[in-house]
C-alpha positions in Angstrom: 17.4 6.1 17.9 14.0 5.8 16.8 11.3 5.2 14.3 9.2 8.5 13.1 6.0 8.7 11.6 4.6 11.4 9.4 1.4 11.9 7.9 2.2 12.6 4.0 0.2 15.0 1.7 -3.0 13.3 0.1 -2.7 10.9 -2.6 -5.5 9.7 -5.0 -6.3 6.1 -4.9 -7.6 3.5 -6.8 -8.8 0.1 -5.6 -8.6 -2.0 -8.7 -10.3 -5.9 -8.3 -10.3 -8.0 -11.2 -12.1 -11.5 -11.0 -9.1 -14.4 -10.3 -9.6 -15.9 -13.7 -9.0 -12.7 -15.1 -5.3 -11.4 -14.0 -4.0 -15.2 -14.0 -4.2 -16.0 -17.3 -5.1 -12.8 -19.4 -1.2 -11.2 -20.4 -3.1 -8.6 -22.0 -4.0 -7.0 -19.1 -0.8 -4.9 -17.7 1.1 -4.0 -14.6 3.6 -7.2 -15.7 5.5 -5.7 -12.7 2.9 -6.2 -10.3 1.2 -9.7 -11.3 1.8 -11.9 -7.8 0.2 -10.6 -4.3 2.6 -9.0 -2.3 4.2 -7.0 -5.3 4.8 -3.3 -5.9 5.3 -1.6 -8.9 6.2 2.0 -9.0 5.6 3.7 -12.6 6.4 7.1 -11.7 8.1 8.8 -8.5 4.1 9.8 -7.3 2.6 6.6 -8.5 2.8 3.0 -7.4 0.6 -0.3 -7.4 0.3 -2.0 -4.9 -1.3 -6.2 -5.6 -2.5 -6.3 -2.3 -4.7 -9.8 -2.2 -5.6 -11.9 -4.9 -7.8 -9.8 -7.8 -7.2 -6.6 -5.6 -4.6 -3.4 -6.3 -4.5 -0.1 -4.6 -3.4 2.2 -7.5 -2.3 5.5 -6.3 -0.8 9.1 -7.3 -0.8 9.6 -11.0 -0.4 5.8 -11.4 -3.9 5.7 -12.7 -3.1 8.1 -15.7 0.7 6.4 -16.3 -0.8 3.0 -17.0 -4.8 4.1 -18.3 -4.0 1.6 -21.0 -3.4 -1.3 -18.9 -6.3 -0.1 -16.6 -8.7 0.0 -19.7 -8.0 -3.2 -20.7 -8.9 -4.4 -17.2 -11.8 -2.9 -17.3 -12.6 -4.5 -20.3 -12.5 -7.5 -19.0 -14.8 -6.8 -16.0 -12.0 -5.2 -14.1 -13.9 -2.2 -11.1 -12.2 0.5 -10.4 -13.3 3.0 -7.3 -12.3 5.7 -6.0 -11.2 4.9 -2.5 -9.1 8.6 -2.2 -11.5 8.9 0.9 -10.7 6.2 2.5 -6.9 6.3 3.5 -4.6 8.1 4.8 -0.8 7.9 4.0 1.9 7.3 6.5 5.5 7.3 6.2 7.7 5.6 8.6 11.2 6.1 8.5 14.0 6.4 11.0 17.4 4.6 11.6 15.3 2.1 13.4 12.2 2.1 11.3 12.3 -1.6 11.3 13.1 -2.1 14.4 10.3 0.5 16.0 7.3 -1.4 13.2 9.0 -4.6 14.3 7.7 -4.1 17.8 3.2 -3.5 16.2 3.8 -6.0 13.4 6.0 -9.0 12.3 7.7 -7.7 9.6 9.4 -10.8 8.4 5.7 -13.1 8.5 4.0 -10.1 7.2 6.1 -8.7 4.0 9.1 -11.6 4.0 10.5 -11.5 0.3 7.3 -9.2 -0.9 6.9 -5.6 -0.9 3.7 -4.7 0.1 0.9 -6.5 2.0 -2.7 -6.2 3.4 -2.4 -5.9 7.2 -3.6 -5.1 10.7 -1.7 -2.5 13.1 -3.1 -2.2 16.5 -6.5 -2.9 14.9 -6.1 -0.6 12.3 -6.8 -2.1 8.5 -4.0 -1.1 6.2 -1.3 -1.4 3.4 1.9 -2.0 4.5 4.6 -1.3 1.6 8.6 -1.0 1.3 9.3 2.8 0.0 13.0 4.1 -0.3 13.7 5.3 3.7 11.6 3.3 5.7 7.9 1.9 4.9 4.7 3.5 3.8 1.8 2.6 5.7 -1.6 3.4 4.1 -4.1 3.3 7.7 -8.3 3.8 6.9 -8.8 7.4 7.7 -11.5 6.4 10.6 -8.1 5.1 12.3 -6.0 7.4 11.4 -5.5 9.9 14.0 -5.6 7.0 17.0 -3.2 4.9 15.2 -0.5 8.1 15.2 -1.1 9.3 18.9 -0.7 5.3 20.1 2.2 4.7 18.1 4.1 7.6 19.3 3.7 6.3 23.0 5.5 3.3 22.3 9.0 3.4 22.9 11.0 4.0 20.2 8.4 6.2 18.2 8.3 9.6 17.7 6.6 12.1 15.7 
């Protein structure tokens, strides 16, 4: 038994950073599902946002045209969004020991505990770590990329 990782097809992304002030007390601004670090809300089966620090969300897929409105309204309130398609890569891990085989590059229970998605570090690696149905999706910078998948793959219980 073992974890797998594949590299999935090329989403567009979003970073989204909105000043503190702004998404704490503005209701106006959207994403209701998605208003607490750590949380992930998924509006359509290609599109998710991910509140990965404090002011910061990684909107991806068609999310960006799903919830324009909300994302307009952000921006109106000195909201930036940028185009960070370039930047990552998209990784799924799955398996019947997915858990177990990330468990053994990352504490899973200090790292995500009752959230589902986080900012984090694999073997050096800056990424988004998020729950998806199967396993985990881990978005890795694309300058890491390719290293990250050939080290993980020598660890036991990994496999391609």
């Amino acid at each position: 038994m073992s974890g797998s990782v594949h590299m999935l097809p090329q989403l567009a992304c979003y970073e989204l950073v909105i000043p503190a002030c702004r998404w704490r007390n503005d209701s106006r601004l959207g994403f209701t599902a998605a208003r607490q670090p750590g949380s992930l809300h998924r509006p359509t089966p290609q599109g998710a946002i991910l509140f990965i620090a404090p002011g910061r969300w990684l909107v991806v897929g068609d999310a960006l045209e799903a919830e324009a409105q909300a994302i307009a309204r952000m921006q109106a309130a000195d909201a930036a969004v940028i185009d960070v398609t370039a930047k990552w890569c998209r990784l799924h891990i799955a398996g019947t020991e997915a858990h177990g085989s990330l468990s053994r590059v990352l504490d899973l229970h200090q790292v995500l505990g009752k959230r589902d998605c986080a900012s984090v570090t694999v073997l050096d690696c800056p990424a988004v770590l998020a729950r998806c149905e199967g396993g985990y999706e881990l978005w890795v910078t694309r300058s890491c990329v390719e290293w990250l998948c050939e080290t993980l793959v020598r660890l036991p219980g990994w496999s391609l």
